[in-house]
mmCIF file of the N, C-alpha and C atoms, coordinates in Angstrom:
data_MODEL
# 
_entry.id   MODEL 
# 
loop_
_atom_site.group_PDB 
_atom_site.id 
_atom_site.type_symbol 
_atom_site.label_atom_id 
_atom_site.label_alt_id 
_atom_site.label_comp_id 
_atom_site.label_asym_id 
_atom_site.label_entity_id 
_atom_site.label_seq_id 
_atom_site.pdbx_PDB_ins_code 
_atom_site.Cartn_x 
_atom_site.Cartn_y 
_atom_site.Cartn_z 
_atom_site.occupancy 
_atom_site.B_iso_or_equiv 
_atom_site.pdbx_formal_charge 
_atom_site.auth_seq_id 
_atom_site.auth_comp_id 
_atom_site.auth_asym_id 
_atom_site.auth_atom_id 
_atom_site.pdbx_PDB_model_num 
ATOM 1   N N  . UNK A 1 1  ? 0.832  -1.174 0.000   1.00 0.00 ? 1  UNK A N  1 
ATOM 2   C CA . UNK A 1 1  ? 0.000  0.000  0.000   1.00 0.00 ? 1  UNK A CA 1 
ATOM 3   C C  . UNK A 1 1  ? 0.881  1.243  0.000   1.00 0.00 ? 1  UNK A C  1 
ATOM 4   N N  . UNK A 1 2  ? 0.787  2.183  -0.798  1.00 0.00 ? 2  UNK A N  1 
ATOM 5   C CA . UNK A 1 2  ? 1.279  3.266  -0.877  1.00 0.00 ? 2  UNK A CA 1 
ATOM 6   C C  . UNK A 1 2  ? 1.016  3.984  -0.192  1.00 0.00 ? 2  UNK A C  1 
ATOM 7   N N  . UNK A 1 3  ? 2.105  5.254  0.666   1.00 0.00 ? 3  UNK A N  1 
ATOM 8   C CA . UNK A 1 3  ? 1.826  6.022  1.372   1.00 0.00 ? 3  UNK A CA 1 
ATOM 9   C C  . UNK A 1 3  ? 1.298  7.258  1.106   1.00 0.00 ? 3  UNK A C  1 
ATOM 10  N N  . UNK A 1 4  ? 0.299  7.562  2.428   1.00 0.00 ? 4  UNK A N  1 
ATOM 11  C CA . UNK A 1 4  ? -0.269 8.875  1.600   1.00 0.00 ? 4  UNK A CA 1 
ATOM 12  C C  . UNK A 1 4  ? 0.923  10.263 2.159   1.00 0.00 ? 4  UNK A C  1 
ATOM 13  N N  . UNK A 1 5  ? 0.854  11.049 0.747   1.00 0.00 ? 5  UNK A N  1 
ATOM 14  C CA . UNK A 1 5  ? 1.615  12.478 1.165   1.00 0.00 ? 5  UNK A CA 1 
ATOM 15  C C  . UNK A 1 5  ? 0.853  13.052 1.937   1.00 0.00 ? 5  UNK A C  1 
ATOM 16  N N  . UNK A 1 6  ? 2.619  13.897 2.678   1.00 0.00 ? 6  UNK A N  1 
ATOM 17  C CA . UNK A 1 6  ? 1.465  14.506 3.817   1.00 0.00 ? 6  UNK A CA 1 
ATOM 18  C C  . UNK A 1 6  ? 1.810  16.343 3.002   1.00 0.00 ? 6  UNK A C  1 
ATOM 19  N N  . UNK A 1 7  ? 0.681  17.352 3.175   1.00 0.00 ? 7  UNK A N  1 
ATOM 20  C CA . UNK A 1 7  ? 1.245  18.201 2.557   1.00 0.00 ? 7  UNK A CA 1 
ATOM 21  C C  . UNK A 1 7  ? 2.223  19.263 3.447   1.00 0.00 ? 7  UNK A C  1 
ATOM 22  N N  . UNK A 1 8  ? 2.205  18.532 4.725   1.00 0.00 ? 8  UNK A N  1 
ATOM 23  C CA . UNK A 1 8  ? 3.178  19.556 5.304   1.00 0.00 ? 8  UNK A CA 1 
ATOM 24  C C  . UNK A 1 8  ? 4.885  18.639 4.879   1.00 0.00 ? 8  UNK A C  1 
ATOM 25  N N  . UNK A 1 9  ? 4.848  17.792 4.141   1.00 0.00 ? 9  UNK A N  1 
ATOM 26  C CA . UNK A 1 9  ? 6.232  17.105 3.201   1.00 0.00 ? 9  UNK A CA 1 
ATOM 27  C C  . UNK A 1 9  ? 6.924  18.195 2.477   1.00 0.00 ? 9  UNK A C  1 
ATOM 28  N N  . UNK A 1 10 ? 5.816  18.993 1.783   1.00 0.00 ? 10 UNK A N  1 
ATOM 29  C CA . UNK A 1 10 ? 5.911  19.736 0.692   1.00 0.00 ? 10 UNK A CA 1 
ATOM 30  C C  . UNK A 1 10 ? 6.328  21.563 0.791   1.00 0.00 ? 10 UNK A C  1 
ATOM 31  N N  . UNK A 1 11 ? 6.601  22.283 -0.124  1.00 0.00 ? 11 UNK A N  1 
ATOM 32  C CA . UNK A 1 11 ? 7.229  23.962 0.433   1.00 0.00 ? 11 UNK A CA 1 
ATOM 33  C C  . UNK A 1 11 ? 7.147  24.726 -1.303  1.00 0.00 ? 11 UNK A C  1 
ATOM 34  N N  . UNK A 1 12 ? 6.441  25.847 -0.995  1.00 0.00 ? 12 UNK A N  1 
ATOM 35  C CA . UNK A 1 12 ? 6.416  26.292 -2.186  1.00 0.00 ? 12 UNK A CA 1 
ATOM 36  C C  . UNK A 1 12 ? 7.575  26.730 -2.746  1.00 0.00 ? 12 UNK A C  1 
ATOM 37  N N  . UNK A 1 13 ? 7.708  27.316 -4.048  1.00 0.00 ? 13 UNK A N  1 
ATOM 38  C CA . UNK A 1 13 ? 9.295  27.613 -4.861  1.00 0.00 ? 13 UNK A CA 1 
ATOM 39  C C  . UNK A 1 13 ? 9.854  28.778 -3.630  1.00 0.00 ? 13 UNK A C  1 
ATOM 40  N N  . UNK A 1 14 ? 8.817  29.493 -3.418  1.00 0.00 ? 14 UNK A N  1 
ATOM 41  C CA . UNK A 1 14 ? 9.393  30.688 -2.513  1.00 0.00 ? 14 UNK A CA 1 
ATOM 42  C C  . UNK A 1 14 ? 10.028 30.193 -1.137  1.00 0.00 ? 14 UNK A C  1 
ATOM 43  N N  . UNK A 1 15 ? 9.513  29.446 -0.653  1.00 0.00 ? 15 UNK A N  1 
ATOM 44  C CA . UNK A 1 15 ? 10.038 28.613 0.940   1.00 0.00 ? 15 UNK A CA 1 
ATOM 45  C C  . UNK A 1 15 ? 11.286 27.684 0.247   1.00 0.00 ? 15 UNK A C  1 
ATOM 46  N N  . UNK A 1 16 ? 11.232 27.144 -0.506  1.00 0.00 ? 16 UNK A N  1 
ATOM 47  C CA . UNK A 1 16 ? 12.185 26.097 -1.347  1.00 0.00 ? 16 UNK A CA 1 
ATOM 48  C C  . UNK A 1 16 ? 13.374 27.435 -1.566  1.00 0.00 ? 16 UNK A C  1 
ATOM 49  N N  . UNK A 1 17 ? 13.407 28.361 -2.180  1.00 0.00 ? 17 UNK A N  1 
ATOM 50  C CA . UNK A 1 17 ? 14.391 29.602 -2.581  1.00 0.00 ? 17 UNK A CA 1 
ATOM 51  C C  . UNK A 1 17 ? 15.174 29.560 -1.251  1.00 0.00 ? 17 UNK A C  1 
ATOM 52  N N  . UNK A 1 18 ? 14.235 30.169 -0.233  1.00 0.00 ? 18 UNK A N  1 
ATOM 53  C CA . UNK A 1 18 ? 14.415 30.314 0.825   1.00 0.00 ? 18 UNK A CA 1 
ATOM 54  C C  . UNK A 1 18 ? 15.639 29.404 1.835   1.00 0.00 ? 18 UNK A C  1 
ATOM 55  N N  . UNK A 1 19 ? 15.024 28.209 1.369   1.00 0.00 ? 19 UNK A N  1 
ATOM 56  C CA . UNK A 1 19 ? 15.788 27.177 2.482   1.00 0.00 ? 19 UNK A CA 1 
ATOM 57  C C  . UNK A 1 19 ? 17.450 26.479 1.427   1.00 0.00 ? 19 UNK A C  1 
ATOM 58  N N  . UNK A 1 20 ? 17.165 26.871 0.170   1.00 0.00 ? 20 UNK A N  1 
ATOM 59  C CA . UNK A 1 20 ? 18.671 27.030 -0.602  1.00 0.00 ? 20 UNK A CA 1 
ATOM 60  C C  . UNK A 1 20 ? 19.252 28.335 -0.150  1.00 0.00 ? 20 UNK A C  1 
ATOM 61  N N  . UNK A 1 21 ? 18.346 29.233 -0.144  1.00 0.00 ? 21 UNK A N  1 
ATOM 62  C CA . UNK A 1 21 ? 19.672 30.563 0.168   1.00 0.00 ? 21 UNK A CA 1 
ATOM 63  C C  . UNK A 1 21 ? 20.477 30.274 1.607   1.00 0.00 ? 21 UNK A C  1 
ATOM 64  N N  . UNK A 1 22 ? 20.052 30.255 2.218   1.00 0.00 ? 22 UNK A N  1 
ATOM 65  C CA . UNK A 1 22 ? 20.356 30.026 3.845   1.00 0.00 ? 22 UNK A CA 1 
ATOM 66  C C  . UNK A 1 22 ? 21.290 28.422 3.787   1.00 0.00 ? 22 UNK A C  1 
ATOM 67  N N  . UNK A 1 23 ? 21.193 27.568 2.809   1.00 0.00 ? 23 UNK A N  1 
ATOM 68  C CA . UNK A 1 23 ? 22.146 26.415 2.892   1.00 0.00 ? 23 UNK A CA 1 
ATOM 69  C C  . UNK A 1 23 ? 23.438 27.019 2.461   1.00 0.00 ? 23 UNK A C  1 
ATOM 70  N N  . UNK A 1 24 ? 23.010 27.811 1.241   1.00 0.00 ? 24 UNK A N  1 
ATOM 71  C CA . UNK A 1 24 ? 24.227 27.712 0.275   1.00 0.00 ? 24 UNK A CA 1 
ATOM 72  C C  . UNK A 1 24 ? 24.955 29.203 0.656   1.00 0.00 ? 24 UNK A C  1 
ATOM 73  N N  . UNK A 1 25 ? 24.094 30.106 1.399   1.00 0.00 ? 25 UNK A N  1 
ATOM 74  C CA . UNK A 1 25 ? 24.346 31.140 1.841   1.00 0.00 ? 25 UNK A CA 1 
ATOM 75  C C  . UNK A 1 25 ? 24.706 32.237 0.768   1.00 0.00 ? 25 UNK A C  1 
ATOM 76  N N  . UNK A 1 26 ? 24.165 32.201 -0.214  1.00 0.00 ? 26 UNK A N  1 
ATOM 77  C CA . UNK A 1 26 ? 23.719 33.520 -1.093  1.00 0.00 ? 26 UNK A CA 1 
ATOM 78  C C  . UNK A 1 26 ? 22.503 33.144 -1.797  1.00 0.00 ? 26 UNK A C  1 
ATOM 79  N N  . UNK A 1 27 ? 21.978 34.293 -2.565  1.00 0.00 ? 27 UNK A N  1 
ATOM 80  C CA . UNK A 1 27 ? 20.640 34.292 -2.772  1.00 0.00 ? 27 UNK A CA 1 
ATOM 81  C C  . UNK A 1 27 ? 20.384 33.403 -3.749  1.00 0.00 ? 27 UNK A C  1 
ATOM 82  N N  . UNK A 1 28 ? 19.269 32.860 -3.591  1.00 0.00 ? 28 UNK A N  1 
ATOM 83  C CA . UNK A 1 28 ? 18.596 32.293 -5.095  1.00 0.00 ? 28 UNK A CA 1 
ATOM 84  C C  . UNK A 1 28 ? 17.008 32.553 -5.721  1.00 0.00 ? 28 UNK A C  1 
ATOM 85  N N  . UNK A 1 29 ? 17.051 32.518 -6.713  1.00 0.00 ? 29 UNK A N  1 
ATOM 86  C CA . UNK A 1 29 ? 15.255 33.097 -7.005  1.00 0.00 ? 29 UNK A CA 1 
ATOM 87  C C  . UNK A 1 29 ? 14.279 31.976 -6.907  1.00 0.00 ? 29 UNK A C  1 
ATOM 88  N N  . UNK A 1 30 ? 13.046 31.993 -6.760  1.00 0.00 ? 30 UNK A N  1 
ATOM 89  C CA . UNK A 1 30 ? 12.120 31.060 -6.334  1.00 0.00 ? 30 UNK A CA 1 
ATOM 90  C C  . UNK A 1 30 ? 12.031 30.589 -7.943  1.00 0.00 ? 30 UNK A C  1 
ATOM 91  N N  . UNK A 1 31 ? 11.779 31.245 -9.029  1.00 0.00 ? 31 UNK A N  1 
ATOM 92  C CA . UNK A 1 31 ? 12.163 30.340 -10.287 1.00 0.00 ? 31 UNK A CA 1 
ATOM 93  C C  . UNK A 1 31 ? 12.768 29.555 -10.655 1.00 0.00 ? 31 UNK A C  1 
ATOM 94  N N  . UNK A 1 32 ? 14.416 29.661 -10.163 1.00 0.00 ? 32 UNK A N  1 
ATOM 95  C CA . UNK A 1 32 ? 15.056 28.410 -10.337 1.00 0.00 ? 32 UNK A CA 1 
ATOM 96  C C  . UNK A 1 32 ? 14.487 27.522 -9.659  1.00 0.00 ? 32 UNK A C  1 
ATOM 97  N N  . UNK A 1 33 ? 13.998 27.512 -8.940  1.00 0.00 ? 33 UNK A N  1 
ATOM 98  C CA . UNK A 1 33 ? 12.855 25.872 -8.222  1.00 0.00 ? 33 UNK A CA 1 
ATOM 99  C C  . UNK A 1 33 ? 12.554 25.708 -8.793  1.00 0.00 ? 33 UNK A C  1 
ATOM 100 N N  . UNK A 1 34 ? 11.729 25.807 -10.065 1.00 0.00 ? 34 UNK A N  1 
ATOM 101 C CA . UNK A 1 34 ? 10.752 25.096 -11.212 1.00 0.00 ? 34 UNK A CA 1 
ATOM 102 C C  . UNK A 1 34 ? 11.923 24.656 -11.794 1.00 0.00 ? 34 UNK A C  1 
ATOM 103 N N  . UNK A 1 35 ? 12.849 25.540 -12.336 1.00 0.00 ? 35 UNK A N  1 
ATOM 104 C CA . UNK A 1 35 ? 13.863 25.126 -13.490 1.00 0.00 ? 35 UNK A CA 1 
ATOM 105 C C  . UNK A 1 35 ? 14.749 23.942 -12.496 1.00 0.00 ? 35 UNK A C  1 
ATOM 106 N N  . UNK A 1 36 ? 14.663 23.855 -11.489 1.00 0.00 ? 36 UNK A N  1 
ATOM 107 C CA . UNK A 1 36 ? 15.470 22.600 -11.135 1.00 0.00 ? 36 UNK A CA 1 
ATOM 108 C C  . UNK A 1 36 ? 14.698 21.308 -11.036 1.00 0.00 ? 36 UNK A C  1 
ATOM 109 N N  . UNK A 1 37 ? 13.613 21.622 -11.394 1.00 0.00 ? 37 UNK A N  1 
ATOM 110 C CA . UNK A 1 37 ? 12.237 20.677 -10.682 1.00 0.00 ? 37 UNK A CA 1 
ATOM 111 C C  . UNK A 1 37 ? 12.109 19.928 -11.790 1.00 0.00 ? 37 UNK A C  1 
ATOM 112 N N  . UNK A 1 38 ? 12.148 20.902 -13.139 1.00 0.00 ? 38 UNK A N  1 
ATOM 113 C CA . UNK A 1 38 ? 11.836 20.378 -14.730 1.00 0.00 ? 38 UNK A CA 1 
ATOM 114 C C  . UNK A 1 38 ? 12.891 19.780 -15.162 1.00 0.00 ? 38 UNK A C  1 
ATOM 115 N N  . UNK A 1 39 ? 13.907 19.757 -14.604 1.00 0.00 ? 39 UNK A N  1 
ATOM 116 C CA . UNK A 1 39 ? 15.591 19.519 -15.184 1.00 0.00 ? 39 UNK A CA 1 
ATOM 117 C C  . UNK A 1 39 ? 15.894 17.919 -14.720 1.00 0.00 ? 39 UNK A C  1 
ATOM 118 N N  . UNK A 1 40 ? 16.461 17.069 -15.745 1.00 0.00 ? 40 UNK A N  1 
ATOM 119 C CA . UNK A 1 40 ? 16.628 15.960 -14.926 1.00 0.00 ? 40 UNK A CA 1 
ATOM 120 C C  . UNK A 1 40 ? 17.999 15.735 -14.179 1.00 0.00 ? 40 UNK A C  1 
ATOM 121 N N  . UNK A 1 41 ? 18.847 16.977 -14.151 1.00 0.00 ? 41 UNK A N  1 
ATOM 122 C CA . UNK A 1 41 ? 19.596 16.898 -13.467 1.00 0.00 ? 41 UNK A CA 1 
ATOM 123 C C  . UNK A 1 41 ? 19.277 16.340 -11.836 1.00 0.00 ? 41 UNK A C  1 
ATOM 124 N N  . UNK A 1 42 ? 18.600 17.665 -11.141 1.00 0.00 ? 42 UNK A N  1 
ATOM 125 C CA . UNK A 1 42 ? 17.774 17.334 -10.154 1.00 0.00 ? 42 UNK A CA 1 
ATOM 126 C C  . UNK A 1 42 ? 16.495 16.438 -9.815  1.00 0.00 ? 42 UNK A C  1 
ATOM 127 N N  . UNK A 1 43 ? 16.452 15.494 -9.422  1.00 0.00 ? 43 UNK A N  1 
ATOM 128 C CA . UNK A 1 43 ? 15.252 15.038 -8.633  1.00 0.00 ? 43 UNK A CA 1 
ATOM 129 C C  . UNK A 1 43 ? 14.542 15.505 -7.601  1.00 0.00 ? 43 UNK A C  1 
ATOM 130 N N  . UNK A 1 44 ? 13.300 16.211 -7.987  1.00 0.00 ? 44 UNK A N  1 
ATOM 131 C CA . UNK A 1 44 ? 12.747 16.515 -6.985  1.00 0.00 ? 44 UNK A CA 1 
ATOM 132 C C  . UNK A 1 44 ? 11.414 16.608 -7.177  1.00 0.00 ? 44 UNK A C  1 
ATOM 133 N N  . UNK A 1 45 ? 10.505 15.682 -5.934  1.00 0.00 ? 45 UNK A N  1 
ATOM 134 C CA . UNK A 1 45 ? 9.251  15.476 -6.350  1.00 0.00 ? 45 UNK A CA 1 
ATOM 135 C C  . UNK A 1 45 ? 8.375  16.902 -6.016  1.00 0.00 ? 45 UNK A C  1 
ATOM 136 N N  . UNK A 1 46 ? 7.777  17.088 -7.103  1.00 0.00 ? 46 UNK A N  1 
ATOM 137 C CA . UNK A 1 46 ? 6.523  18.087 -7.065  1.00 0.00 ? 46 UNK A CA 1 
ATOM 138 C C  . UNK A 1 46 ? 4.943  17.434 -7.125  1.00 0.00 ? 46 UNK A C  1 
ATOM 139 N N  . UNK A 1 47 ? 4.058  18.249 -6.631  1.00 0.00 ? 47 UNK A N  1 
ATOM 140 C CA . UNK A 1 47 ? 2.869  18.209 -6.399  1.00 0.00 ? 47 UNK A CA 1 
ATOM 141 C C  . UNK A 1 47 ? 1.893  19.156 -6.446  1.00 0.00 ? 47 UNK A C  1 
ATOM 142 N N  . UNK A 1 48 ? 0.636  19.503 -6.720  1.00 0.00 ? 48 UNK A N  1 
ATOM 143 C CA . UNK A 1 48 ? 0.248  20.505 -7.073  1.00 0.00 ? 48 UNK A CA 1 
ATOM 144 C C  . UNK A 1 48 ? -1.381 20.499 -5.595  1.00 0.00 ? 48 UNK A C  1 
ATOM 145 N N  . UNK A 1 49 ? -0.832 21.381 -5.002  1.00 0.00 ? 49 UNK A N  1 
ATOM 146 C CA . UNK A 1 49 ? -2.154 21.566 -3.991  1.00 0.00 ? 49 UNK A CA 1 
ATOM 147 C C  . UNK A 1 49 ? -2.998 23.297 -4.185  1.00 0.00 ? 49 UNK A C  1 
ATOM 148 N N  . UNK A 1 50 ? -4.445 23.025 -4.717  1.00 0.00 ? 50 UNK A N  1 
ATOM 149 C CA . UNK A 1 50 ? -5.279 23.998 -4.872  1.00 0.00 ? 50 UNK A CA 1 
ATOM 150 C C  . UNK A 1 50 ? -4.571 23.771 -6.630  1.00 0.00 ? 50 UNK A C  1 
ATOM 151 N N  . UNK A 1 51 ? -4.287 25.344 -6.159  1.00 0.00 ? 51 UNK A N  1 
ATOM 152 C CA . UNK A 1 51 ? -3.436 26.329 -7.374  1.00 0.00 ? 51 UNK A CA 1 
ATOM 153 C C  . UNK A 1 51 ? -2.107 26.194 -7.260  1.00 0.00 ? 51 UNK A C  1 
ATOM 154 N N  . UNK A 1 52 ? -1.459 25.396 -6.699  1.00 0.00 ? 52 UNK A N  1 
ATOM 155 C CA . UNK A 1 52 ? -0.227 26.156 -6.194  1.00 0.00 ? 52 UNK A CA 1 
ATOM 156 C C  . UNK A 1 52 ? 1.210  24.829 -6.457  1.00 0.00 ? 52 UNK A C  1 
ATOM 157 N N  . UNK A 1 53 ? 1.789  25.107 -7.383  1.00 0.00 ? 53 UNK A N  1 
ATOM 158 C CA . UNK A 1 53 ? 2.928  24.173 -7.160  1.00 0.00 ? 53 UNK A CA 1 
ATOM 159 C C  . UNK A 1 53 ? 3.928  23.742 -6.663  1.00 0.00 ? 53 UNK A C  1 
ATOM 160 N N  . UNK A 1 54 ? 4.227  22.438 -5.570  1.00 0.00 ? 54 UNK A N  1 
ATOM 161 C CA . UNK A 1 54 ? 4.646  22.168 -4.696  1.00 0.00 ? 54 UNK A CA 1 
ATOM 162 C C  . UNK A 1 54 ? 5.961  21.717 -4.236  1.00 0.00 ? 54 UNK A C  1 
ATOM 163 N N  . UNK A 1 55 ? 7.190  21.821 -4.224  1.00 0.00 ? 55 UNK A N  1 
ATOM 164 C CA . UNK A 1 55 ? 8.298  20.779 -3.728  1.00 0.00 ? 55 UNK A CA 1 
ATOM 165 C C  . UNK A 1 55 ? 8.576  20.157 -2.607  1.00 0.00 ? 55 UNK A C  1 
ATOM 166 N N  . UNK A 1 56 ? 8.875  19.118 -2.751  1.00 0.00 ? 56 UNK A N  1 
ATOM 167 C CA . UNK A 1 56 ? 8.993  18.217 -1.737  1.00 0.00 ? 56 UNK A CA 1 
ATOM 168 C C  . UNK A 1 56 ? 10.618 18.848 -0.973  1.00 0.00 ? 56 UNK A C  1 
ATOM 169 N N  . UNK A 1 57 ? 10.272 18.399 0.628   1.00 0.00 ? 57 UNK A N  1 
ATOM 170 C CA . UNK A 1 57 ? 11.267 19.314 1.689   1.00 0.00 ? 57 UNK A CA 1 
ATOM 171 C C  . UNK A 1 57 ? 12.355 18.468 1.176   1.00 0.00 ? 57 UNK A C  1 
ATOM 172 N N  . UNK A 1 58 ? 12.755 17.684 1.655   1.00 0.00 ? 58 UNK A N  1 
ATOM 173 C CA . UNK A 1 58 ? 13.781 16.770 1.590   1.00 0.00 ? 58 UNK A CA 1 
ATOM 174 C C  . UNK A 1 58 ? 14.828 16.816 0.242   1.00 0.00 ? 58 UNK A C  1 
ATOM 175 N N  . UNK A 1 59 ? 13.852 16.810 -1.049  1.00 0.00 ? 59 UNK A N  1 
ATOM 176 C CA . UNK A 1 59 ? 14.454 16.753 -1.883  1.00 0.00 ? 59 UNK A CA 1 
ATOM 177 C C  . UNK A 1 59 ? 15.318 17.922 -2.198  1.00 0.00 ? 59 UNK A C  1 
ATOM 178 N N  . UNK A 1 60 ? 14.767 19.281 -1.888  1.00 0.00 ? 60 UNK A N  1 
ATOM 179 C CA . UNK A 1 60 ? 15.494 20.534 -1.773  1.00 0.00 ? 60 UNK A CA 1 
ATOM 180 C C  . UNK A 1 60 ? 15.996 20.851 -0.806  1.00 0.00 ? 60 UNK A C  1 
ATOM 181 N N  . UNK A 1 61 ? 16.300 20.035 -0.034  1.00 0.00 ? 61 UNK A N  1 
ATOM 182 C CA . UNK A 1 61 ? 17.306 20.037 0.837   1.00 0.00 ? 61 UNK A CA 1 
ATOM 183 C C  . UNK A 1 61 ? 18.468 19.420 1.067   1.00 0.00 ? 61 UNK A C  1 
ATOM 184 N N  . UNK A 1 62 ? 18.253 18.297 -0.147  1.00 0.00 ? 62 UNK A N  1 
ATOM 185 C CA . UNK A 1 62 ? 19.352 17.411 -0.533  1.00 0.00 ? 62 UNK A CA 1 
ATOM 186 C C  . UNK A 1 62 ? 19.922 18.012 -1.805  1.00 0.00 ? 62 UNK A C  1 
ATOM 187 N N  . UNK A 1 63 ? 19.479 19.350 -2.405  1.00 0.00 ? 63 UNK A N  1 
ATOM 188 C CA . UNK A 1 63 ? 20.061 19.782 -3.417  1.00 0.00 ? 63 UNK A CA 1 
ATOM 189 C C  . UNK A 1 63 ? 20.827 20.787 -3.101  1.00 0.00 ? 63 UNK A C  1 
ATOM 190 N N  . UNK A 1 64 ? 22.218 20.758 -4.228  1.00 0.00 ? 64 UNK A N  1 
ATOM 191 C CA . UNK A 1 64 ? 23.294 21.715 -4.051  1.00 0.00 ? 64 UNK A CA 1 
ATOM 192 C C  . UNK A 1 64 ? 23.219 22.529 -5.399  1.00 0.00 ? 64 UNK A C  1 
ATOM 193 N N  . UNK A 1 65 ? 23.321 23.756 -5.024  1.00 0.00 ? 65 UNK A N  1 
ATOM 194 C CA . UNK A 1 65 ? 23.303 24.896 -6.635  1.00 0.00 ? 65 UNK A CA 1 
ATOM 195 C C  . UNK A 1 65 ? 24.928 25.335 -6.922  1.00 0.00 ? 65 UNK A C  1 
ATOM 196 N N  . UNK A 1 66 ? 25.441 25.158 -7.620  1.00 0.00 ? 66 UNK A N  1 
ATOM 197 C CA . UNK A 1 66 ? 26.766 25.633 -7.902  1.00 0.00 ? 66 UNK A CA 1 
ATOM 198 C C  . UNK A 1 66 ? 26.676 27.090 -8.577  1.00 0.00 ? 66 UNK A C  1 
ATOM 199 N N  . UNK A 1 67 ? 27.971 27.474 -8.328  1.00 0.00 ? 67 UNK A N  1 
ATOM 200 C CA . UNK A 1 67 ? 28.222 29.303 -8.654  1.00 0.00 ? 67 UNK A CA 1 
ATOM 201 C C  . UNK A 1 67 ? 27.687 29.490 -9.611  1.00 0.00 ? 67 UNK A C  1 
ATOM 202 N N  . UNK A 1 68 ? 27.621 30.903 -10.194 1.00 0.00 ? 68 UNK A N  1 
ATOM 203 C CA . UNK A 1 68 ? 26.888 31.348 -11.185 1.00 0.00 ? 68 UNK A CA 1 
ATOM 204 C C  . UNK A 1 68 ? 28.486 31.598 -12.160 1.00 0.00 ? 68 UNK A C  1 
ATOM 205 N N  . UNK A 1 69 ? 28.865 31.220 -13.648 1.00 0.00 ? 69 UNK A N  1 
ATOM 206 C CA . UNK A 1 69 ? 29.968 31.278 -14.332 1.00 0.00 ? 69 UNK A CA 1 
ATOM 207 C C  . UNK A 1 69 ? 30.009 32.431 -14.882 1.00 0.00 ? 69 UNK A C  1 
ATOM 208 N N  . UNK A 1 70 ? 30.540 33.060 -14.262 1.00 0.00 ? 70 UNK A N  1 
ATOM 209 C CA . UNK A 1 70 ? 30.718 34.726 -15.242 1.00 0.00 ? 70 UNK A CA 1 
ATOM 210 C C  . UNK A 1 70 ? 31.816 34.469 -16.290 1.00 0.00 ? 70 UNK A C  1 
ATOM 211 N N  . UNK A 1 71 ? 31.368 34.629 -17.809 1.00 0.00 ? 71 UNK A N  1 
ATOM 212 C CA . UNK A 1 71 ? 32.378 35.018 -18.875 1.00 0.00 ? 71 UNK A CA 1 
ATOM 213 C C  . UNK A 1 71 ? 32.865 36.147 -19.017 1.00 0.00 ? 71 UNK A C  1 
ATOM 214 N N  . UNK A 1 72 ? 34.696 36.000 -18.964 1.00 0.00 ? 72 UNK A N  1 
ATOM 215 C CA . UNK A 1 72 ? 35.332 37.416 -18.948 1.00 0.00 ? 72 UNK A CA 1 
ATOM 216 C C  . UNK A 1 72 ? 35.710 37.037 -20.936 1.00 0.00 ? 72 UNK A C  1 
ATOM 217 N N  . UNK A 1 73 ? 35.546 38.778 -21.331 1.00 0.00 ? 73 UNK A N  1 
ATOM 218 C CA . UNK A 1 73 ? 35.542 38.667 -22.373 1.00 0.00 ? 73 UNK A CA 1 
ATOM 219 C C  . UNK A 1 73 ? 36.761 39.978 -22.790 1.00 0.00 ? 73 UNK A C  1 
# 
């Protein structure tokens, strides 16, 4: 029998932003949550409650964002 989700599992892109900035200790935008969500780099389960699209805690908390590559030209 499969378990049921619980929705306090789950954190919107903005709480998800949130709990990467404070890991990685500089900022990140709540967009890149989708773009890491859609990417198969990352695994991370989403869910959709009401209106609102969901990430799972754990999984964004097991994720690491690497620097941003500035090209010197």
């Amino acid at each position: 029998m499969k378990k049921k989700e619980d929705v306090n599992d789950y954190v919107t892109a903005h709480d998800a932003a949130q709990m990467l900035a404070l890991k990685m200790g500089r900022p990140i935008r709540p967009d890149y949550i989708s773009k890491m969500a859609a990417s198969r780099k990352h695994t991370i389960r989403t869910a959709r409650f009401r209106d609102r699209q969901m990430y799972h805690r754990e999984d964004i908390a097991a994720c690491t964002v690497g620097q941003k590559r500035v090209q010197l030209s």
